[in-house]
N, C-alpha and C positions, 0 to 999 in steps of 0.2 A: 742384299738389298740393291735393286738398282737402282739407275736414276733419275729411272720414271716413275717408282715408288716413293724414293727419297724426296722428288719436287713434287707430288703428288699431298708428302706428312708437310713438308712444310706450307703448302698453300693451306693445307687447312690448319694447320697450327697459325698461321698468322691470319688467317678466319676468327678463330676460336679468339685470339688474344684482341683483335679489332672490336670484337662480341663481347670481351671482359670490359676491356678500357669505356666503351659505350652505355655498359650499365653499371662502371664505376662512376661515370659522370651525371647519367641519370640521377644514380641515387644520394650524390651529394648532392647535388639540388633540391633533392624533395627533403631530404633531411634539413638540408639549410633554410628550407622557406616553411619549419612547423611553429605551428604556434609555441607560446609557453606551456600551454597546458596538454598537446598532443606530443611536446618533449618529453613531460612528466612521466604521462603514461607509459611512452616509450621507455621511458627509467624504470619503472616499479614494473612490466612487463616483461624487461630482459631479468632469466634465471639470473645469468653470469651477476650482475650486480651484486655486492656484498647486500644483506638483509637488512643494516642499518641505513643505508642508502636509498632503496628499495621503500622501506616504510616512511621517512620520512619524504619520496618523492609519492607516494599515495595519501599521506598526511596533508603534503601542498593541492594535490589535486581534488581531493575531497570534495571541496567547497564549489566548486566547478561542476561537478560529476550528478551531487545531489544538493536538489536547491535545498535553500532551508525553509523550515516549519513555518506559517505565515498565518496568522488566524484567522478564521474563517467563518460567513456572516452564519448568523443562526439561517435554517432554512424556512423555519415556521415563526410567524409574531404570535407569541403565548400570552392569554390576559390570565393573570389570577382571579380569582373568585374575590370577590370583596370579602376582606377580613369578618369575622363573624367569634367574637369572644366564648371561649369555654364555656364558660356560665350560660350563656345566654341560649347554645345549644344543647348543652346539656338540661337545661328547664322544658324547653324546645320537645325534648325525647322522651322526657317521661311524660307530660303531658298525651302526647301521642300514644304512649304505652298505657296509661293510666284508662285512654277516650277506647282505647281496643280491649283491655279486661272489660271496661264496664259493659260491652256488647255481651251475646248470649251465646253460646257455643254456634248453634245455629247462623245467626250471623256471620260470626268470623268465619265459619268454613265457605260462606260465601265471599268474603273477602280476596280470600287463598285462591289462585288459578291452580285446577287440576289435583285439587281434593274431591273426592269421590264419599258417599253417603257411610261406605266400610271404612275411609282415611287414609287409606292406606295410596290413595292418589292414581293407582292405576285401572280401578273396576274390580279386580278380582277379593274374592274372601279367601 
């Protein structure tokens, strides 16, 4: 090797190490200025971390990560039907049932939409 190669390795090795030390500085900074909960993640993200470690820095971040369940207005304002007692509807139906036998066949089939003179509803025999 001469030592125009040799001052050649070293100008770039003390490149290279000027290049290390710059973005060893960078990165403590960014590291040092994370929130609590972008450490977390950083926690539960590194494999390297033991698994019990790992779970509960995702246990702490949880709460952060997904809001919680918060109840929510109905979309539509629903009325009920006014109450209307059993009884009263059931009198209700047979009455109606009762007013429809006493018709004559003839009748009721005009009642019916799309009964046909054969019954059968569509025209054909």
């Amino acid at each position: 090797m001469t030592d125009a190669e040799k001052a050649e390795y070293e100008r770039v090795i003390g490149l290279l190490t000027s290049k290390v030390e710059e973005l060893l500085t960078a990165n403590e900074r960014l590291t040092s200025e994370l929130t609590a909960h972008q450490t977390l993640k950083a926690i539960y993200s590194d494999t390297t971390q033991p698994a019990t470690v790992r779970v509960r820095a995702a246990q702490a971040a949880l709460g952060h990560e997904a809001p919680p369940l918060k109840p929510v207005e109905p979309p539509l304002e629903l009325v009920a039907e006014p109450y209307e007692p059993l009884a009263v509807v059931v009198e209700r139906q047979r009455k109606r049932c009762d007013a429809l036998h006493s018709l004559s066949l003839e009748e009721r089939s005009r009642l019916i939409i799309g009964v046909r003179d054969d019954g059968n509803g569509d025209g054909r025999q």
